[in-house]
C-alpha positions in Angstrom: -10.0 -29.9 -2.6 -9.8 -26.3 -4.3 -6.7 -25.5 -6.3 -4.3 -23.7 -4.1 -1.6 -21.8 -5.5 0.2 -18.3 -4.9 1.4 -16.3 -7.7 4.1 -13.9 -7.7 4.3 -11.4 -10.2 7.6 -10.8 -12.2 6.3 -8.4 -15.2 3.4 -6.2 -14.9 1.0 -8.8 -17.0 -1.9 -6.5 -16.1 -0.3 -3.2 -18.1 0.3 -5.2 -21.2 -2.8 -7.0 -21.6 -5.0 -3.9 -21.2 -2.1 -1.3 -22.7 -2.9 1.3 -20.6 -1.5 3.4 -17.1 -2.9 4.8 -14.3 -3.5 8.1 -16.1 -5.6 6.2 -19.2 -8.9 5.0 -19.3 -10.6 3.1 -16.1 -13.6 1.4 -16.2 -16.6 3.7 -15.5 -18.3 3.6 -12.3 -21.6 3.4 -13.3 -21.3 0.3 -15.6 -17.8 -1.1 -14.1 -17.2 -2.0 -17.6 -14.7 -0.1 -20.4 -16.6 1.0 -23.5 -19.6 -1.2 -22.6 -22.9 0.2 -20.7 -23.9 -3.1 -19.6 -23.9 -3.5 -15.7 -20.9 -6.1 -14.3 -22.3 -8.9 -12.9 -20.6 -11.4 -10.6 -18.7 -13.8 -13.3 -15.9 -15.6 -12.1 -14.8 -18.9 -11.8 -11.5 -18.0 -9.2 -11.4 -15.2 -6.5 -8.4 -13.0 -7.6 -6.4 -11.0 -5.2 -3.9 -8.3 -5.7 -1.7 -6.9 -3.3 1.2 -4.1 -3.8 4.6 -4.9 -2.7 4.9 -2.9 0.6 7.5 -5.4 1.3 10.0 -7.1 -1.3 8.2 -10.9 -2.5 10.0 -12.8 -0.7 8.6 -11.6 2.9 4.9 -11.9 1.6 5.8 -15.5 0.7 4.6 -17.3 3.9 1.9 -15.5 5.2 0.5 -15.0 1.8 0.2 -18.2 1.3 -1.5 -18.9 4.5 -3.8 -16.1 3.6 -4.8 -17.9 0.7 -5.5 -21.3 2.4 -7.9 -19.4 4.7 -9.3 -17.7 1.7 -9.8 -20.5 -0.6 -11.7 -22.7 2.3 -14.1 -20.2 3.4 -15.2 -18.6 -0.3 -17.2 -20.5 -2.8 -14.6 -20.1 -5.3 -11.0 -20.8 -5.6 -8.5 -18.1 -4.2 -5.4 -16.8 -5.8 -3.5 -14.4 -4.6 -0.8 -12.4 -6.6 1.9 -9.8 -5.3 2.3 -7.2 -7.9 5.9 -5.9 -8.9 4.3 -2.1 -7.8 1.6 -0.2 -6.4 0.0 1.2 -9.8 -0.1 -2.2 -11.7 -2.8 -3.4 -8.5 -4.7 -0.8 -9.1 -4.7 -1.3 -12.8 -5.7 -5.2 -12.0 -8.7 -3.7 -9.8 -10.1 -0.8 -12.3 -10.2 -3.2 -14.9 -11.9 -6.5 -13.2 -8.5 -8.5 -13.6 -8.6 -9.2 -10.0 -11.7 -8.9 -7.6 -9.7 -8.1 -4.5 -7.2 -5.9 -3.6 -5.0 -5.2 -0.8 -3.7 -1.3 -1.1 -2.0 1.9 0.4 -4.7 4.3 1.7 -3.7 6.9 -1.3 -3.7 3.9 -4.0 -7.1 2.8 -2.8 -8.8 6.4 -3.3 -7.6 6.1 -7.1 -8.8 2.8 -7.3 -12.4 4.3 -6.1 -12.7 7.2 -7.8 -11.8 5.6 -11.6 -13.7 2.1 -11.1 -15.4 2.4 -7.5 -13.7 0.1 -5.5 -14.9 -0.5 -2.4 -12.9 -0.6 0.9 -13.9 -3.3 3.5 -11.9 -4.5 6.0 -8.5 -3.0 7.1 -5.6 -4.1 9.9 -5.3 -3.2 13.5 -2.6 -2.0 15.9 -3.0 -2.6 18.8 -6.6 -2.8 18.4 -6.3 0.6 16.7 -6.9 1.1 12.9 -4.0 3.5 12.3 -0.2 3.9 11.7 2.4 6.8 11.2 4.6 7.9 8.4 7.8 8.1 9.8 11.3 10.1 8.5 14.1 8.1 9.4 17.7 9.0 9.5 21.0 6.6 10.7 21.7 6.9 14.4 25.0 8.7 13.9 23.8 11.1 11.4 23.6 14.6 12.3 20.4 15.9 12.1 18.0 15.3 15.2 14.9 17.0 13.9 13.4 17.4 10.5 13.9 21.4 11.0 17.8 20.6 11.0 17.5 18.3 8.0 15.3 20.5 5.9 18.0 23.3 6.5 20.6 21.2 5.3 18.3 19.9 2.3 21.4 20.6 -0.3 23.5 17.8 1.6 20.7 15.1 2.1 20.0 12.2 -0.3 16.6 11.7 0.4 14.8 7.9 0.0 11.2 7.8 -0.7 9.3 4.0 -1.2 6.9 3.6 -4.2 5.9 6.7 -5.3 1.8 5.6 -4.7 2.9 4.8 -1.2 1.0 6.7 1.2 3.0 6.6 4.2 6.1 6.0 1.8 5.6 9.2 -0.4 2.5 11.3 -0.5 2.5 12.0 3.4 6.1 12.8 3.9 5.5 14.8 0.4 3.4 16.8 1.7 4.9 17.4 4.9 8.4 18.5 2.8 6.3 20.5 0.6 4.7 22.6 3.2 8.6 23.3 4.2 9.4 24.6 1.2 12.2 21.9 0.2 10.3 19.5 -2.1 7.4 19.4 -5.1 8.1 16.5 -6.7 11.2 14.4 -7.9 12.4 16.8 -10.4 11.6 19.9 -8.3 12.9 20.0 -4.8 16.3 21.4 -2.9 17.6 18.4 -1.4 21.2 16.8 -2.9 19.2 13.8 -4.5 16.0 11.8 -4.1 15.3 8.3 -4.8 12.2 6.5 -4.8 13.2 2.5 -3.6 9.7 1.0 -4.5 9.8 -0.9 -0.9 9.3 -0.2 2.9 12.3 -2.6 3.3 14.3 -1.0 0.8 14.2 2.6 2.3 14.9 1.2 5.8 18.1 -0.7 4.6 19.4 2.3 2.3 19.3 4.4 5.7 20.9 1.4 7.9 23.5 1.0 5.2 23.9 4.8 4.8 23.2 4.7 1.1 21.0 7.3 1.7 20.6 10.2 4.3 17.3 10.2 5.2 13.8 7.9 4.2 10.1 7.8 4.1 8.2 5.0 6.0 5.4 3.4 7.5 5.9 3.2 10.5 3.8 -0.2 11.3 6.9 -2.2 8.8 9.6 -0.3 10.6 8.7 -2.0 13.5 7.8 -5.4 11.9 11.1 -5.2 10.4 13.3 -4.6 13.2 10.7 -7.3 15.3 11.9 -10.0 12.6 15.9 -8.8 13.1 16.0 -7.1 9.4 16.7 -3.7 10.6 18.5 -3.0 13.6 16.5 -0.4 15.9 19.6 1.1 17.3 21.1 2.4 13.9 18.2 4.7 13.2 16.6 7.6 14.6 12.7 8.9 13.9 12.9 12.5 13.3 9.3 12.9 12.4 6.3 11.2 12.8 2.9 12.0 10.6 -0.8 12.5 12.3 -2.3 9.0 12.6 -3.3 7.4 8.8 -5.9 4.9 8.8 -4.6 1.9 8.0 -4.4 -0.1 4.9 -7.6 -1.3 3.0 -8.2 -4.8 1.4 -11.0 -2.8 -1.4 -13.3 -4.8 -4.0 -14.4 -4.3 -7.3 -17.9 -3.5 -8.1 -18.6 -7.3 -9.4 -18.3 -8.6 -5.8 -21.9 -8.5 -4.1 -22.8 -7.7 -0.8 -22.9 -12.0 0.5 -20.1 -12.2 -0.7 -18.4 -8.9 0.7 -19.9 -9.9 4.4 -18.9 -13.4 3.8 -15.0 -12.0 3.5 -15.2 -9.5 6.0 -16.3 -12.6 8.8 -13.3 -14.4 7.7 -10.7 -11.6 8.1 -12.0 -11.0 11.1 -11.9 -13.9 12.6 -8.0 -14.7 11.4 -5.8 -14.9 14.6 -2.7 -16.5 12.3 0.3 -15.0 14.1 2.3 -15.2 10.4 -0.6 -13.9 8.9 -0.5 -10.8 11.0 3.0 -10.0 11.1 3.4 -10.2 7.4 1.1 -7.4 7.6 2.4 -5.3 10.4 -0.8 -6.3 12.8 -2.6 -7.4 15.5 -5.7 -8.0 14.0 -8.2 -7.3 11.4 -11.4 -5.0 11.0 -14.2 -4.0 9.0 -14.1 -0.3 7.2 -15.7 2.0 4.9 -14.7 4.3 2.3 -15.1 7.6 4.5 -12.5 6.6 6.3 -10.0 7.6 3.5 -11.2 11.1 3.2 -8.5 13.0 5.1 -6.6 11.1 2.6 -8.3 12.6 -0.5 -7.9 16.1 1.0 -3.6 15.5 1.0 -3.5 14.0 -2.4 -5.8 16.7 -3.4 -3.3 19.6 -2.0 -0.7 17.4 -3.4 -2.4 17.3 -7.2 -2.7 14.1 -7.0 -6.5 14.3 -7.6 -9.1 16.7 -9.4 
């Protein structure tokens, strides 16, 4: 029997071991190495997986580790999976061969492929759609029933983003506030204050609990969330919805061969784990490609978020 075993991250062990950020260094994309021209083979002994905290640990837990079990039986190797403390330290773990697998945000994943080109191959369904919203949330009683009434009363709005590599979490609704002329980034922007709450869960409960005035979210959580009674659907009201996003991808490095990448694509598919799926906010699971992240590169590119 395989070792089975699910690790979640307290410290970012990636950052320290390689001592660089997001910003530094990557491995190139020709050679997948750092410093080294030699071509990266496929050399490892244990299938690693890294996923970004969309949701706090503790709501990965289970289906994580039913992911794993599935994992670990179908692939030649032994699977680990390990939930990162935030978005950048995955894609850190990916650039730099740590981890072979990643599960990302659309705008962390086009990083991930332009610095060490990671590969997207299978992403979620909705419905037997591969897309979700961003969402700005406010509390039901709140005043504002549009985002033209809130972004003319920016100055009295405490505004909640997620992680600030979220895609649905940050960079959409970024954009979207950026276009109206209240927001450029989180030193530079006319609302009262702005706070970025590194979860989808987080910015949800700061708006139930009305720690916040208004929030950033994806739109496939929200409803997971209030589905599994964590947020109450009657305290909140959606005041603007994004143009469909295509969904989430699960991307690999450019050690993982094509057998292997069609051997993982068969088994996602085929997973019909109810946990599984709401852990993830879906109904299902699909195979994709990396053009189906440019509209994404265009925002992050009118955001400056890419050369």
């Amino acid at each position: 029997m395989k070792k089975l075993g699910i690790i979640f991250c307290a410290v970012v062990m990636i950052l320290a071991a390689c001592g660089t950020t997001a910003d530094e260094t990557a491995p190139d994309q020709e050679s997948g190495t750092v410093g080294d021209e030699t071509a990266v083979e496929q050399q490892f002994d244990v299938f690693k997986i890294g996923v970004i905290p969309a949701l706090t640990e503790g709501d990965y837990e289970v289906p994580m580790q039913k992911l794993e079990a599935i994992l670990d039986e179908a692939l030649p190797y032994d699977v680990e999976i390990e939930v990162y403390p935030d978005y950048n330290a995955v894609v850190e773990a990916l650039n730099f061969h740590h981890i072979q697998m990643a599960y990302l945000g659309p705008a962390t994943y086009v990083i991930a492929n332009e610095r060490s080109g990671a590969q997207a191959i299978v992403t979620q369904l909705i419905d037997g759609k591969p897309y979700y919203h961003s969402y700005i949330i406010t509390h039901a009683d709140a005043p504002w029933d549009s985002l033209d009434e809130l972004v003319a009363d920016a100055e009295n709005i405490s505004f909640a983003f997620g992680d600030i590599n979220s895609t649905s979490g940050s960079l959409v609704p970024s954009a979207e506030l950026k276009r109206r002329g209240v927001f450029e980034d989180e030193n530079n922007h006319q609302f009262k204050d702005v706070r970025y709450l590194g979860s989808h869960d987080a910015t949800g409960l700061a708006v139930q609990n009305k720690h916040v005035d208004a929030g950033a979210i994806d739109s496939a959580y929200f409803d997971t969330l209030i589905n599994q009674g964590k947020l109450d659907k009657d305290q909140f009201k959606i005041i603007w919805e994004s143009e469909p996003l295509y969904q989430y991808p699960w991307a690999v490095s450019s050690e993982v061969d094509d057998e292997l990448i069609k051997l993982i694509q068969d088994t996602f598919v085929n997973i019909d784990d109810e946990e599984i799926l709401r852990g993830f906010g879906a109904t299902g699971f699909t195979t994709t490609s990396d053009e189906n992240y440019d509209e994404i590169r265009k925002v992050m590119k009118e955001m400056g978020k890419l050369d």
